[in-house]
Structure formats: C-alpha cells, structure tokens
N, C-alpha and C positions, 0 to 999 in steps of 0.2 A: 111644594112646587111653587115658582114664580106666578103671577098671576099674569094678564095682559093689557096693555092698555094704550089705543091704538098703533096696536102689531107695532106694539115696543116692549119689551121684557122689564119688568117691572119686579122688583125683587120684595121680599115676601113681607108682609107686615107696612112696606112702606107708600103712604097716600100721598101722591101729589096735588100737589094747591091746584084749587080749581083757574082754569086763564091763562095757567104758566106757557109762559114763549116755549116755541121747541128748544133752543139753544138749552136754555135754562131749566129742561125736564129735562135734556142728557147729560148734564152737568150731575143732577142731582142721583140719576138713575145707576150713571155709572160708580161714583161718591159711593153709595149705597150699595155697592154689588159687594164683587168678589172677585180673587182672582185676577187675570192679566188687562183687563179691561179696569178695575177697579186701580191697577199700579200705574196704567197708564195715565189716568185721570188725576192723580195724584200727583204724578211729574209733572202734568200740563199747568194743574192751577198753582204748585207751587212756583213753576218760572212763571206763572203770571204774578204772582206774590213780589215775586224777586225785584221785576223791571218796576211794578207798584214800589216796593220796600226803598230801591235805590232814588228811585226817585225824588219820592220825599225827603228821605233822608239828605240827597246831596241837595234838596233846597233849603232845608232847616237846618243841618249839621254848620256850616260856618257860624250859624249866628253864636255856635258854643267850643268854637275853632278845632270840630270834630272835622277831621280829613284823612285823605286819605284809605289805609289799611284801617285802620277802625271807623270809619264811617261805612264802609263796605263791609265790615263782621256785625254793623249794628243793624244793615238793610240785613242780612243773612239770618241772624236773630230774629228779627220780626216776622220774617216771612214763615221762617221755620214754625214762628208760636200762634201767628195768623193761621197756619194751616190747621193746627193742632184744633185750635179756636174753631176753625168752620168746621170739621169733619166732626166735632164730638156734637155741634150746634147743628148739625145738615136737619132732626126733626124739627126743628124752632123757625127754619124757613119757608116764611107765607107766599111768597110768591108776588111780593106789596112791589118788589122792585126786579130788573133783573139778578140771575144769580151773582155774574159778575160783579154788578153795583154792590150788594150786597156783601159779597167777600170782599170789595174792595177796604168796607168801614172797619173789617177788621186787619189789616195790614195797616193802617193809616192811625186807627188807636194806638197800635202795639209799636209801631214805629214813635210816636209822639210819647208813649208811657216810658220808651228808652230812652228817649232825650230829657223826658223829665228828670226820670231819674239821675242821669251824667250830669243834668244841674245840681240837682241838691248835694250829690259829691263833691262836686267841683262847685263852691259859691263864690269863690276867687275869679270864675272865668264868667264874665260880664254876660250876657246877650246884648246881640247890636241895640245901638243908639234909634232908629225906629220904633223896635218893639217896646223897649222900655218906652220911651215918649206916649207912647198911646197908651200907659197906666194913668199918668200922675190925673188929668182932666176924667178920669170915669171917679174919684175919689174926692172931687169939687178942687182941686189943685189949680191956681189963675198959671196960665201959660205965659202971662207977660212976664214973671218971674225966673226968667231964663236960670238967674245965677243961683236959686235957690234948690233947683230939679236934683243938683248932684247928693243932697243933704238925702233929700227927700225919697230918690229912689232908691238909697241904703238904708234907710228907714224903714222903707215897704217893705224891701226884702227879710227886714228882719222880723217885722210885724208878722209878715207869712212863715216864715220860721218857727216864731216864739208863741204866736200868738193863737195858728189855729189846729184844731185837732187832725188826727193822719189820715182822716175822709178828707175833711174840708180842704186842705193843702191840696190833697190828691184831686179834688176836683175844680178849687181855683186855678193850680198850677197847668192842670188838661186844659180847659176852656179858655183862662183871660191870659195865659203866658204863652201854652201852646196850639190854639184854636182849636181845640180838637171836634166837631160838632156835638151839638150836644145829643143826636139820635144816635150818634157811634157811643157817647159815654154811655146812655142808657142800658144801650145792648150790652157793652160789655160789662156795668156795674150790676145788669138784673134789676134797674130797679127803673124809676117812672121818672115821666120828667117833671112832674110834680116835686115829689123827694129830691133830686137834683138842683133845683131852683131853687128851695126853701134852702138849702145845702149852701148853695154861693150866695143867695142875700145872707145869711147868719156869716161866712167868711166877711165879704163885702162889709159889713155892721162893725164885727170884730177889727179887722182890717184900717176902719176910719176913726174906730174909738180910737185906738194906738195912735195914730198917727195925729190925731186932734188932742190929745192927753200929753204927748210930745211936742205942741206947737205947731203941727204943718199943714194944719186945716181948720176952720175953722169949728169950733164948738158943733153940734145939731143935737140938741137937746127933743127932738123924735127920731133922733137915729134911724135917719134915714140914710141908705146906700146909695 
C-alpha cells in the first residue's frame, strides 16, 4: 500500500527530498504513480518539454541555418528524450532546485547535443560570425588581426576534428561552441565537474598545440590553455 505524507499519497518505495516546494512534490509524486494521474503528468511536463525544446532550439537553430520543419522535429526530439531522461532519472532528484529548473537542464542538454551533432554532419554549414569570433581570443589569437581569423577558424575546426578524442570533442563542442552549462553536462555525462574540467583543459592544450605547430599562435612551451 501507498504510504502518506502530509495527506498526499505517496507511492510505495518513493522518499521525497526533505524542503521540496509543493509544486515540485506533485510533480514528483504523480511521475512516480500509476495510472491516469501518472499519464496525465506525463502530457503536462512533456508540453512543457516542448514550449522549453522549441524555444531553444529556434534561438540557436539559425546559427546552423536549421528552419523551419526540421528545427521543429529537432525541439520534438529533445523534448521526447528529455522526458525519457527525467522519468528514468525522477530517483536522482534532490530537491537542490525546483523540479521545473531541474527538468529544464535536461531538455536544454538534449536540445544543444542535437545541434551538436547537425554540425559535425554538416561542417560545410558555418555557425554565425559571433560565435565563432568569441573562440579565436580564448586560444591567445591578437584580434587586431582581422584578416587572418578566416585561416585560423578552419584551422580550429579542424584541430577539434582531428585532433581530439569523442569525449573531448563531445565535451568542447557542448560547452565552448554550444554553451551548454556545465551542471547540465555533468548530470547528463554522470560524471563530476572535476572530470569535466580536467576533460576541456586536455582539449583546450590539444587544440592550441595544433594550432601553434601550424603557425596561428604563438609557441607556449608550459602548454598552457
């Protein structure tokens, strides 16, 4: 039998985080049931997935001239594996933020890990002139060098290509191409942000040797990033 707890059915086995707002104990309570209350809850947070998923999406989707019908299959995707994501994850939530916030980081990951991927398919289709600008100065690149950025940012790109392994990419290309926070990588990579750190300085290292062994930066003999 369900247990109770304050004159709210609470379903069997499942403890909720000490502090949790009400909102975010019926989130989890219902998550956790069964039945026509558990499907309802499952429509609700997946259209919340959706309006999150589209969102994002149509703010970053031009920068990889995704429009349209497939920018709208690609918010539908996320949302769909966001959901997947929270519901198998519902024991791993502490109650550190609302449930909302929470779900949010995963629709906002899986949104970003799709646009990742539509780049590395597509390396022909540029990201805007913004984003790219705010790489070449994190790698010691002089900005007064306007005319030398175009060598230099197909260079990087290829450096992140060639040069580092399918963690490191995968976690360069979340954080410094597609911002993705880095408490959202941790959560969904499992792992610490310690490991993740150590993870982008060894890219970042990798990344500047190439590009200084090619000429576009200068030497640092302590490789530094």
């Amino acid at each position: 039998m369900p247990s109770r707890a304050g004159d709210r059915t609470v379903p069997k086995g499942l403890v909720l985080p000490a502090g949790l707002d009400a909102e975010s104990a019926e989130w989890v309570r219902a998550l956790a049931g069964a039945g026509r209350r558990r499907d309802a809850a499952l429509a609700r947070l997946h259209e919340l997935l959706v309006r999150i998923a589209r969102g994002e999406a149509a703010r970053r989707g031009p920068r990889l001239a995704i429009t349209g019908p497939e920018l709208d299959d690609l918010a539908y995707q996320a949302a769909a594996d966001a959901l997947v994501a929270v519901t198998g994850k519902l024991g791993q939530f502490r109650g550190e933020s609302r449930f909302t916030t929470w779900a949010y980081k995963f629709v906002i990951f899986e949104v970003s890990a799709k646009i990742a991927r539509h780049f590395w398919r597509h390396p022909a289709v540029p990201l805007d002139a913004e984003q790219w600008e705010r790489l070449p100065a994190r790698f010691g690149a002089d900005p007064a060098h306007q005319a030398e950025w175009g060598d230099l940012f197909a260079a990087l790109r290829r450096a992140v290509d060639t040069e580092l392994t399918p963690r490191q990419r995968e976690i360069f290309v979340a954080i410094v191409l597609n911002e993705v926070p880095l408490d959202t990588l941790v959560m969904h990579l499992g792992s610490s942000r310690n490991a993740i750190y150590k993870m982008l300085f060894d890219a970042r290292r990798k990344i500047r040797a190439a590009l200084a062994a090619n000429g576009y930066l200068n030497h640092d003999p302590a490789g530094r990033s």
